[in-house]
C-alpha positions, 0 to 999 in steps of 0.5 A, a space after each residue: 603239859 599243854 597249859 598249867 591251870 590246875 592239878 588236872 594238867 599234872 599227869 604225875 603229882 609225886 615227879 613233879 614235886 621231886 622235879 621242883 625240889 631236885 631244882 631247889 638243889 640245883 638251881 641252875 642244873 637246866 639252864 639252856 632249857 629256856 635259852 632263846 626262849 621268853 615268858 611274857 607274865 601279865 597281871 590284872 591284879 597286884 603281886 609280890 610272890 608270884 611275881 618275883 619268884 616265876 621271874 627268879 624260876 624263868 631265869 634259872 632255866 636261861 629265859 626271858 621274862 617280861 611283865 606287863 601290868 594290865 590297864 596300867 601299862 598299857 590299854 585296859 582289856 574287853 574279855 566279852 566276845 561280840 562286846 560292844 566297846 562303847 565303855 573304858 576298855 580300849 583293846 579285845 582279847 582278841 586282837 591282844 592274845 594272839 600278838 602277845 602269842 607271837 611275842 612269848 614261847 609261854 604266857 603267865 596270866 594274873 586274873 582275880 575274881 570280881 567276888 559279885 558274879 559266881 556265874 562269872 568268875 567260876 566260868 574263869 572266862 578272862 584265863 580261858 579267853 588267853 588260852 583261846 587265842 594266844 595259841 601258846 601254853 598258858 600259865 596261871 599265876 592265879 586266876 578267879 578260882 585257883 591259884 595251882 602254883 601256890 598250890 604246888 608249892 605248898 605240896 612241896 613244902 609239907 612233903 619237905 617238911 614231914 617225915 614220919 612214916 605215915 598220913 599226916 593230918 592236915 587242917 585247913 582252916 578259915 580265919 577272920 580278915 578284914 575283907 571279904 576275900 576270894 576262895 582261890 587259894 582254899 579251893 586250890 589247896 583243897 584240890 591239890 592236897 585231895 589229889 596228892 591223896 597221902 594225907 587226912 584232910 580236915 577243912 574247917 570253917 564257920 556255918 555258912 564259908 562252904 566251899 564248892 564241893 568239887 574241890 573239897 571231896 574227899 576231904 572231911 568238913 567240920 564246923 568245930 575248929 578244936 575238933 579238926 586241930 586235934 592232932 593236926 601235923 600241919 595247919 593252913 591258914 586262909 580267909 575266904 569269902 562266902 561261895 553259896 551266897 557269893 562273896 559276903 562276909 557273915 562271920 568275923 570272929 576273933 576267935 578263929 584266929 590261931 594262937 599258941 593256946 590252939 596250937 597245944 591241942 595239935 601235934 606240934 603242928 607246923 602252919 603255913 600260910 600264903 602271904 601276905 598275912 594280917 598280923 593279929 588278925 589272921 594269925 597272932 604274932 606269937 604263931 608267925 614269931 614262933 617256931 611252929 611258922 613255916 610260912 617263909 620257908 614256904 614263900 621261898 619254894 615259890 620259885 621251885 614250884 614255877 621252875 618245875 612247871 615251866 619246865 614241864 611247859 616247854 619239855 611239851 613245846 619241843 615235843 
């Protein structure tokens, strides 16, 4: 594995998701893989979960882990190549990417979409341009498009999770929120699940949430909620943003939030969701107080998810 920016670097979907749970028993089972080695992790936009838990997974494996926020610690970055830099941004790409490359064994970068410009975000242009100059893997803790550490992660959960001898149903589900938010995580789950390959995958959404069609082949699209629910064994809830039209919001509907009424017409489904979550807004508090949450189970895979692809990364490294 040369970089980890989505499902297309992982050669072995199934090793991998054992790897991270072998390492959820035994955290510390490589701890000299990483000695002497350090990830440096930059963020141009916030974190919680990612953060802590690829920090947490470095240090299982004996590495050094440095953050820096973008354009609060430090100069704010120009990504346009023959930009003119006349405007607020101090330092290119250029100049910072291959420094930065010389610093760390491994860079971990944090970008999110401007949700103005599809052209824009979807060419992922601020990753690519790291992955470009650095000259060192690169890791996504989230970029305008995917967010493949989520993504991994939650593929770890639903195989630890089910354990009947057969496909589970999985719904993936929009739901309400007060902003209009980017369709990363959907896009990335959508990928992942569809190359994970064992399960029946439901999306479903209001009339106009499509989501690009390259993620989401393979899966089955329905317009009607209670439809995909039925018999659901595992529901993902997320908000998403509109892709055609790019970034809007045309539904807010109360009435797609998931509540125990919907819950019953399942099969004693499990939900997940990434975190954070808007109580009574995208999920009812009878959901995540409930028994049928699973959402900080999920959260705390987080670390297994990071540990397994960075050790993947630097397995690659020494090769």
């Amino acid at each position: 594995m040369k970089h980890f920016l989505s499902v297309n670097e992982v050669t072995n979907l199934s090793q991998l998701v054992d790897n991270a749970l072998a390492y959820k028993a035994n955290p510390f089972k490589d701890a000299e893989l990483g000695h002497n080695k350090r990830l440096g992790m930059l963020f141009l936009n916030p974190s919680m979960r990612t953060r802590i838990s690829t920090q947490i997974a470095a240090k299982n494996l004996g590495m050094d882990a440095i953050v820096f926020n973008v354009g609060q610690d430090g100069w704010s970055l120009e990504f346009e190549d023959e930009a003119i830099m006349s405007g607020t941004s101090v330092e290119h790409v250029k100049e910072a990417a291959p420094v930065l490359g010389k610093y760390f064994d491994i860079l971990g970068v944090r970008t999110f979409p401007s949700l103005k410009n599809k052209e824009d975000d979807y060419s992922e242009l601020y990753i690519n341009q790291f992955i470009k100059y650095s000259g060192v893997p690169v890791l996504s803790l989230e970029s305008a498009t995917l967010h493949p550490l989520q993504s991994l992660t939650d593929i770890i959960t639903i195989q630890e999770t089910f354990k009947e001898k057969r496909k589970p149903k999985i719904v993936l589900t929009w739901a309400p929120h007060v902003k209009a938010l980017p369709q990363c995580v959907a896009n990335s789950f959508s990928q992942w699940v569809n190359a994970w390959g064992g399960a029946d995958f439901v999306i479903t959404h209001p009339e106009d949430y499509e989501l690009d069609s390259k993620f989401t082949k393979g899966a089955t699209i329905t317009l009607d909620q209670d439809e995909a629910l039925k018999d659901a064994d595992l529901i993902y809830i997320k908000n998403w943003s509109t892709y055609t039209d790019y970034g809007k919001i045309y539904c807010n509907d109360p009435e797609w939030m998931l509540t125990n009424e919907k819950l019953a017409i399942t099969n004693k489904a499990k939900v997940m969701h990434c975190l954070p979550v808007r109580r009574n807004v995208e999920l009812s508090d009878e959901i995540l107080d409930g028994s049928s949450s699973i959402v900080t189970q999920q959260a705390g895979n987080r670390v297994w998810a990071a540990q397994a692809v960075l050790a993947e990364l630097l397995k690659s490294k020494k090769q």
